[in-house]
Structure formats: structure tokens, C-alpha cells
C-alpha positions, 0 to 999 in steps of 0.5 A: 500500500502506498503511505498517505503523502500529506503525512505519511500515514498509512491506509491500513491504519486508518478506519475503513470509511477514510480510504476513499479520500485518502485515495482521492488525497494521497498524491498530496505533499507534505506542503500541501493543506487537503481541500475542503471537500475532502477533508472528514466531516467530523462529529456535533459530539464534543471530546470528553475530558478530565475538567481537573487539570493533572498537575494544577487539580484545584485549576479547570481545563474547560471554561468558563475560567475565572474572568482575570485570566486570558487564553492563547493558543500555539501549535508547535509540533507535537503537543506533548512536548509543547504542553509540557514547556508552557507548564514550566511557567509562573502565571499559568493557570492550566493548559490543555492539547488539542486540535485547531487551524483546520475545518473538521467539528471535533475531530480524533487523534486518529483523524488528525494524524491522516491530514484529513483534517487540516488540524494542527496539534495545539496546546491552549494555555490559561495564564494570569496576565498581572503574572505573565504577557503575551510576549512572554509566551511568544518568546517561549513558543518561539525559543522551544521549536524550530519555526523555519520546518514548514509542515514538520517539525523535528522527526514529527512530519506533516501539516498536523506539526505546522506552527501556527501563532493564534491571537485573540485581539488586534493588540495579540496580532500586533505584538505576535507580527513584531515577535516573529520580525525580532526572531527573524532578525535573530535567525538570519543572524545565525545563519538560520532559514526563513520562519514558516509560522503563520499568524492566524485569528483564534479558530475553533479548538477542539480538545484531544483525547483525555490520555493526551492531557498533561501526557509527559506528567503523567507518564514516565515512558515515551518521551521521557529523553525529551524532558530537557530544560527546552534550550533553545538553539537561537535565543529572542532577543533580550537585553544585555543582563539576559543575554543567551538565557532562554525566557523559561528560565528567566521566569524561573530565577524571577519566581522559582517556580518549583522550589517555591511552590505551596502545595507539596502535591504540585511541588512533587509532580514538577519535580518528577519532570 
């Protein structure tokens, strides 16, 4: 059998009602995004999912949060990963992965891995914004991935591993446009390429599957080799007194955040990634 080319996914792992249009699809590249009419139609019934967040469980993962807090979404590979680097920060209230930037209602992890979605794996952040910006998280989203791969990201290849920067306002808009010049500039510096990422307005988000949340916390198999202190290969740009010194562990000499956490359950899961 041939392998889907939008991202590699093979026919005799998919359900039986996708082999139609992954034949109709399967001469796409990896660069391409499928064509409305082919993508699967998805479901009106929503993903189940714990409302407790694993490493924070006094915090809800679905709305309506408390009205002081703001969301964001960042697509940046695979979602674990992502999940992950954003939990290191002080400010968050609770984080969750999932799906979005694509056209089928509800999709599954399955669903997505095909192309067939036009999804991307996302994680949606809940963060104080007295506590932490939105430039603070863009810099976190751009230090922790590699923003010049196109539809892939490490190993991890096709559309569902595109990054994406979603915004709310004009105002995230503004701020996301003026992050991605900065980085830019820092790339070519480097001698790097030229960053692939689209800025695009907030679009539905569907949560993934309630084994993907908080995944790396509550797993000590898998990516396990991953859990590394996400240094990143260039750094944005900062003043001279954090020069070469990530935004992550900015935050964390700022508030730290581990070793100064209240509740020894929270404090004994962080310690364990």
C-alpha cells in the first residue's frame, strides 16, 4: 500500500470509511493543506475530558475560567512536548492539547494524524496576565521549536506539526507580527532559514483525547529523553543582563517556580519532570 503523502500515514491504519479520500488525497505533499471537500466531516459530539487539570487539580481545563485570566493558543509540533514547556511557567493557570487551524467539528487523534483534517496539534494555555504577557509566551513558543520546518517539525512530519501563532485581539496580532520580525532578525543572524509560522485569528479548538492531557506528567515512558530544560538553539532577543538565557528560565530565577511552590502535591509532580 502506498503511505498517505500529506503525512505519511498509512491506509491500513486508518478506519475503513477514510480510504476513499485518502485515495482521492494521497498524491498530496507534505506542503500541501487537503481541500475542503475532502477533508472528514467530523462529529456535533464534543471530546470528553478530565475538567481537573493533572498537575494544577484545584485549576479547570474547560471554561468558563475565572474572568482575570486570558487564553492563547500555539501549535508547535507535537503537543506533548509543547504542553509540557508552557507548564514550566509562573502565571499559568492550566493548559490543555488539542486540535485547531483546520475545518473538521471535533475531530480524533486518529483523524488528525491522516491530514484529513487540516488540524494542527495545539496546546491552549490559561495564564494570569498581572503574572505573565503575551510576549512572554511568544518568546517561549518561539525559543522551544524550530519555526523555519514548514509542515514538520523535528522527526514529527506533516501539516498536523505546522506552527501556527493564534491571537485573540488586534493588540495579540500586533505584538505576535513584531515577535516573529525580532526572531527573524535573530535567525538570519545565525545563519538560520526563513520562519514558516503563520499568524492566524483564534479558530475553533477542539480538545484531544483525555490520555493526551498533561501526557509527559503523567507518564514516565515515551518521551521521557525529551524532558530537557527546552534550550533553545537561537535565543529572542533580550537585553544585555539576559543575554543567551532562554525566557523559561528567566521566569524561573524571577519566581522559582518549583522550589517555591505551596502545595507539596504540585511541588512533587514538577519535580518528577
Amino acid at each position: 500500500m502506498h503511505k498517505f503523502g500529506n503525512c505519511g500515514f498509512r491506509f491500513e491504519d486508518a478506519p475503513k470509511e477514510l480510504e476513499l479520500k485518502q485515495l482521492i488525497c494521497h498524491h498530496t505533499t507534505l506542503e500541501e493543506i487537503v481541500p475542503l471537500k475532502y477533508t472528514l466531516n467530523g462529529r456535533d459530539r464534543r471530546m470528553i475530558v478530565s475538567s481537573k487539570h493533572f498537575v494544577f487539580p484545584a485549576h479547570d481545563t474547560i471554561p468558563p475560567f475565572p474572568p482575570t485570566l486570558k487564553t492563547c493558543t500555539f501549535s508547535m509540533g507535537a503537543f506533548w512536548r509543547a504542553e509540557a514547556a508552557f507548564l514550566q511557567l509562573h502565571g499559568i493557570y492550566s493548559t490543555s492539547v488539542g486540535y485547531s487551524g483546520g475545518d473538521t467539528p471535533n475531530p480524533t487523534y486518529k483523524e488528525v494524524g491522516t491530514g484529513l483534517t487540516n488540524h494542527a496539534q495545539c496546546v491552549r494555555v490559561v495564564y494570569d496576565p498581572r503574572a505573565l504577557t503575551f510576549q512572554e509566551l511568544c518568546e517561549v513558543f518561539w525559543e522551544t521549536h524550530d519555526p523555519t520546518q514548514g509542515m514538520k517539525q523535528g522527526n514529527d512530519i506533516g501539516t498536523p506539526f505546522r506552527s501556527i501563532l493564534f491571537y485573540n485581539t488586534q493588540e495579540e496580532k500586533e505584538i505576535a507580527e513584531t515577535s516573529l520580525a525580532t526572531y527573524q532578525k535573530a535567525l538570519f543572524g545565525q545563519g538560520k532559514g526563513a520562519i514558516t509560522t503563520k499568524i492566524e485569528n483564534c479558530k475553533p479548538y477542539y480538545y484531544a483525547e483525555d490520555y493526551h492531557q498533561q501526557y509527559l506528567f503523567k507518564n514516565n515512558a515515551g518521551y521521557q529523553n525529551s524532558h530537557d530544560n527546552y534550550t533553545p538553539e537561537v535565543y529572542y532577543p533580550k537585553d544585555y543582563n539576559w543575554e543567551n538565557i532562554s525566557r523559561i528560565e528567566i521566569i524561573k530565577r524571577k519566581y522559582h517556580v518549583v522550589g517555591n511552590m505551596n502545595e507539596p502535591e504540585i511541588r512533587r509532580r514538577m519535580q518528577q519532570f
